[in-house]
C-alpha positions in Angstrom: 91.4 -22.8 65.8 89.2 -22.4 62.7 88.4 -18.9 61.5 84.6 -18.2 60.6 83.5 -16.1 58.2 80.3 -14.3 58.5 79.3 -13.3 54.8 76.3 -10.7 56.0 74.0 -8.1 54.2 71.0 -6.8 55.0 70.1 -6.3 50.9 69.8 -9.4 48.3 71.4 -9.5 45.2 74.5 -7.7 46.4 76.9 -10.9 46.0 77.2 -12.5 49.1 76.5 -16.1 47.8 79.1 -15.1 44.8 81.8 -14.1 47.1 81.0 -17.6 49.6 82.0 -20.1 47.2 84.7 -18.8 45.1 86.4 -17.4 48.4 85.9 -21.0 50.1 86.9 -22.5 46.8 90.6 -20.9 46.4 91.0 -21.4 50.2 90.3 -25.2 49.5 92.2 -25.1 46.2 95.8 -23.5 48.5 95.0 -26.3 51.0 93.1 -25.5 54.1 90.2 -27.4 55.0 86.7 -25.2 54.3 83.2 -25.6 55.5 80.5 -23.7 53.9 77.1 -23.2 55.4 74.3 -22.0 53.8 72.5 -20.0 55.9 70.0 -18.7 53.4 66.6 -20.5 52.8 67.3 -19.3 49.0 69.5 -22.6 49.3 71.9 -20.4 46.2 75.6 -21.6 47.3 74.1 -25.2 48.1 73.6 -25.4 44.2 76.4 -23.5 43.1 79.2 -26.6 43.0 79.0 -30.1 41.9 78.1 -32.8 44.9 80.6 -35.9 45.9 78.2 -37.1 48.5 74.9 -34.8 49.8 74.3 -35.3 53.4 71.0 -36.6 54.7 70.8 -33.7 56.8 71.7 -30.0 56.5 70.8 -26.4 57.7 67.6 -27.5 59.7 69.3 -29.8 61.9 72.5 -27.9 62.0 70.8 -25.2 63.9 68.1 -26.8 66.0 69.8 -30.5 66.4 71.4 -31.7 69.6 75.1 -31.0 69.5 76.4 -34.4 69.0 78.7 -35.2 66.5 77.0 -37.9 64.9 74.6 -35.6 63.8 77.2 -33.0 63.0 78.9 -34.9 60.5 75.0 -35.7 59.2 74.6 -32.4 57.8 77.9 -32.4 56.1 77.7 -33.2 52.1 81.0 -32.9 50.0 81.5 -31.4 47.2 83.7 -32.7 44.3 86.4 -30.4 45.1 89.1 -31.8 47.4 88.9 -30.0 51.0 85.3 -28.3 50.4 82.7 -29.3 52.2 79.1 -27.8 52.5 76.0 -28.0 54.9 72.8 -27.8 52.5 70.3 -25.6 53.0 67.0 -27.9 53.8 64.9 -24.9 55.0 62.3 -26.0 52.1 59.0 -24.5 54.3 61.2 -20.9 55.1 60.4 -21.7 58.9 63.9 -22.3 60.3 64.3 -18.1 61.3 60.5 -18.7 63.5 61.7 -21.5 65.2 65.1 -20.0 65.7 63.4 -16.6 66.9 61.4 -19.1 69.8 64.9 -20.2 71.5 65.8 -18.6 74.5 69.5 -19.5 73.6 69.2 -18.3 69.7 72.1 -15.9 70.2 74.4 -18.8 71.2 72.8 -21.3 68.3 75.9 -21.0 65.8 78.3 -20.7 68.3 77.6 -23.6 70.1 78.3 -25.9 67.9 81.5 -24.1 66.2 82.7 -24.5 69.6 82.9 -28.5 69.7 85.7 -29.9 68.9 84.6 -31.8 65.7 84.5 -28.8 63.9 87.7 -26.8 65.4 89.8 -30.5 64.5 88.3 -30.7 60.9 88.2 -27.6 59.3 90.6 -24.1 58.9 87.7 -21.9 57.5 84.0 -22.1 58.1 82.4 -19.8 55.4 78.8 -18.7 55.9 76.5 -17.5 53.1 73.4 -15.6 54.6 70.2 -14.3 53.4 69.7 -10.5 52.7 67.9 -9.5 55.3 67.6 -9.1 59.1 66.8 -11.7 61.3 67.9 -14.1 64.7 70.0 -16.3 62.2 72.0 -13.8 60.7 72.4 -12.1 64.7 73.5 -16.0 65.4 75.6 -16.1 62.9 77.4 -12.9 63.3 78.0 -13.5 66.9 79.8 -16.6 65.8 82.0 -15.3 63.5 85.6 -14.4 63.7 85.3 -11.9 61.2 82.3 -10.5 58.9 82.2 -9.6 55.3 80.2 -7.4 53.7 79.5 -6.3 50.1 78.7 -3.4 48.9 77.5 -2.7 45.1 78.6 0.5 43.7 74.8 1.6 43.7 72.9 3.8 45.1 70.0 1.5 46.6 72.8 -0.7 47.6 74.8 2.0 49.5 71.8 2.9 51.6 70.7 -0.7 52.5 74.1 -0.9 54.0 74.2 2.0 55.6 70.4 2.2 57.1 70.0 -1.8 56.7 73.5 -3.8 57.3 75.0 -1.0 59.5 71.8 -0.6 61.7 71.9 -4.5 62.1 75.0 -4.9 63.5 74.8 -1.5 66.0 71.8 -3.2 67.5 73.5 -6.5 68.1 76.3 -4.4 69.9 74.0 -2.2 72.0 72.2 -5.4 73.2 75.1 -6.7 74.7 74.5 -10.4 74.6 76.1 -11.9 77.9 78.9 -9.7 76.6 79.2 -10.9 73.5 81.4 -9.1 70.8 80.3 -8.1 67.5 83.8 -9.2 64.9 85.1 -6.6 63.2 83.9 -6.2 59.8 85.4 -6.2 56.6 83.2 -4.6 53.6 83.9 -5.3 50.2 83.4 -3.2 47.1 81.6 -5.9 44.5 80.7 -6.0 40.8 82.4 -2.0 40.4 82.1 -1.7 36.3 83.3 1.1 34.2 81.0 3.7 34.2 81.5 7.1 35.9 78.5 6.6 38.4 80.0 3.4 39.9 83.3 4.9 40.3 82.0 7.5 41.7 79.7 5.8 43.9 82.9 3.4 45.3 84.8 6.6 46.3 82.0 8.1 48.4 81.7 4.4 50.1 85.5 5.2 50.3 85.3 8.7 52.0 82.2 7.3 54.2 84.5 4.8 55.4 87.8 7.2 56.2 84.8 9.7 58.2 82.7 7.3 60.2 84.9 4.4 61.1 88.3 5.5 62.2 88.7 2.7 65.3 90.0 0.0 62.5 86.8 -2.1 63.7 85.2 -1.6 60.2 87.1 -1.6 57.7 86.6 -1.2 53.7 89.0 -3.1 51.9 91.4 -2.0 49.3 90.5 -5.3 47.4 87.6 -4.6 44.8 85.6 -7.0 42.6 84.8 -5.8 39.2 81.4 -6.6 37.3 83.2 -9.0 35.1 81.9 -11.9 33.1 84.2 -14.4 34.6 82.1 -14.2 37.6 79.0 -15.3 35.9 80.3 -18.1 33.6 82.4 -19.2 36.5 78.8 -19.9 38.0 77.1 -21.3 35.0 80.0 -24.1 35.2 79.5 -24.7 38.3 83.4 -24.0 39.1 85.9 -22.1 40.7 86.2 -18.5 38.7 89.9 -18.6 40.2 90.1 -21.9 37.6 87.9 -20.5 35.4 90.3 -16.9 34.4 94.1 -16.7 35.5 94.7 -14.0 32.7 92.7 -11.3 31.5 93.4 -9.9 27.9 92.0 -6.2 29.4 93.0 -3.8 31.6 91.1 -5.6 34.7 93.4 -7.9 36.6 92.5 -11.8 36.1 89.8 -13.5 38.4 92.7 -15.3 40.0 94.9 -12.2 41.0 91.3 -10.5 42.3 90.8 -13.5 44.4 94.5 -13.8 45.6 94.4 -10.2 46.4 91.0 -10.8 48.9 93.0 -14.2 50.6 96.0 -11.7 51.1 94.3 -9.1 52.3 91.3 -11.0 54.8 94.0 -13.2 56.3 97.8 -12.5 55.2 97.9 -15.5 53.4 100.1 -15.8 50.5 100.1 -19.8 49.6 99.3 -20.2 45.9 96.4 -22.0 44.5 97.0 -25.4 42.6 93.8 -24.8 40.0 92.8 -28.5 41.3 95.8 -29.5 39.6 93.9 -28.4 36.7 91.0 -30.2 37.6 92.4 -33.5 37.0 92.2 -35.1 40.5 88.1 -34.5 41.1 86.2 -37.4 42.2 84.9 -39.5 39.4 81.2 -38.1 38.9 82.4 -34.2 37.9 84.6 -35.7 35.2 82.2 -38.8 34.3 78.5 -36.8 34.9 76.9 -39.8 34.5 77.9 -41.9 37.5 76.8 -38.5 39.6 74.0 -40.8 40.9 75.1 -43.6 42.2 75.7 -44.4 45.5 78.5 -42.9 47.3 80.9 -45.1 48.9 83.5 -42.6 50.1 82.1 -41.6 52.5 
């Protein structure tokens, strides 16, 4: 059965689109077959990689289409990386979240269709990338998700958006008691830690809140923590994988590949080892030749 991956936060900027793709991108890279779904009308992970073939259709009709999967695999674009897919974010007007707010069944949108076969038969992880902030699409895609992930920057505005903002989010989904639906268990994630005192400080005061006020395992902080290094950001500006982009690190940070390895190992006990793409010799023709990007796909 695929695992979902809710990717939430209640705050922008906090890394949540950062964390979607290179996380879906090392998952690809060891082998499993991932979905990403952009969720966020910012449409930021649905230009962070290189496209094989872009869907006709995407996050519009993902939500508020008929379950059918003709139109499922619609709304499905590929990227040039082997086993990634993505589902575009086409919510151009920002009116997707009214729409969704006027369904009777919006609690049940996501899950509905993760629940049809097509998806559970072609896909191992289905990686969502949200907007920061609180709404019946992030509620629909939380209730949908095996597990939730949540940043945190080492911050002070940060720290109190998750607890009054992301925190507050979630308690409310669980007191309303959907038809008995669960809230996951969440997983937050300490992101872009750099050296200075405040942020190390900051990180082990998320630490201590995290030992006082969550001792049922449900929420969790892990151990993994992503430092504010520049691999991150360059990684981006290529528009690849950072896990391809830094396997050592000349400093005393571990490499962008060990961090990465280190979150896979941790979220879901996986130890398989990337195979860098075998070193990105075996994408499809139009991310090493740019210039037949454009023409018409016939892989598909």
């Amino acid at each position: 059965m695929s695992v979902s991956v809710g990717v939430i936060g209640t705050k922008g900027g906090i890394g949540k689109t950062t964390i979607v793709a290179n996380l879906g991108a090392i998952l690809a890279d060891m082998g499993f077959r991932v979905l990403i779904i952009d969720a966020d009308p910012q449409a930021s992970v649905s230009k962070y990689f290189k496209l094989h073939h872009k869907a006709p259709n995407g996050i519009v009709e993902f939500l508020l289409g008929e379950n059918s999967t003709d139109l499922m695999r619609s709304v499905i674009s590929k990227t040039v990386f082997p086993n990634l897919d993505i589902i575009l974010s086409n919510d151009f007007k920002d009116d997707v979240r009214r729409r969704v707010d006027e369904r009777i069944d919006r609690a049940f949108l996501v899950m509905s269709k993760l629940v049809m076969p097509f998806f559970d038969k072609s896909y191992d992880f289905i990686l969502f990338d949200t907007q920061g902030a609180v709404g019946p699409v992030q509620d629909a895609v939380a209730l949908a998700s095996t597990v939730l992930l949540t940043p945190i920057k080492p911050d002070v505005l940060s720290v109190r958006e998750f607890i009054s903002g992301t925190q507050e989010s979630l308690n409310r989904i669980r007191h309303s008691a959907v038809m008995n639906l669960k809230v996951p268990p969440m997983k937050a994630l300490i992101y872009a830690q750099d050296r200075i005192r405040d942020s190390r400080m900051i990180s082990e005061e998320v630490k201590n809140y995290f030992k006082v006020n969550f001792l049922d395992g449900n929420q969790k902080l892990l151990n993994t923590i992503i430092p504010a290094q520049k691999a991150f950001k360059e990684a981006a500006t290529l528009q690849k994988p950072v896990h391809c982009i830094e396997r050592e690190h000349l400093g005393k940070s571990e490499p962008a590949l060990q961090i990465m390895l280190d979150l896979v190992h941790e979220l879901f006990c996986i130890d398989n080892k990337p195979k860098f793409f075998n070193e990105l010799s075996n994408l499809l023709p139009e991310y090493v030749n740019p210039e037949n990007a454009d023409k018409e796909d016939t892989h598909d």
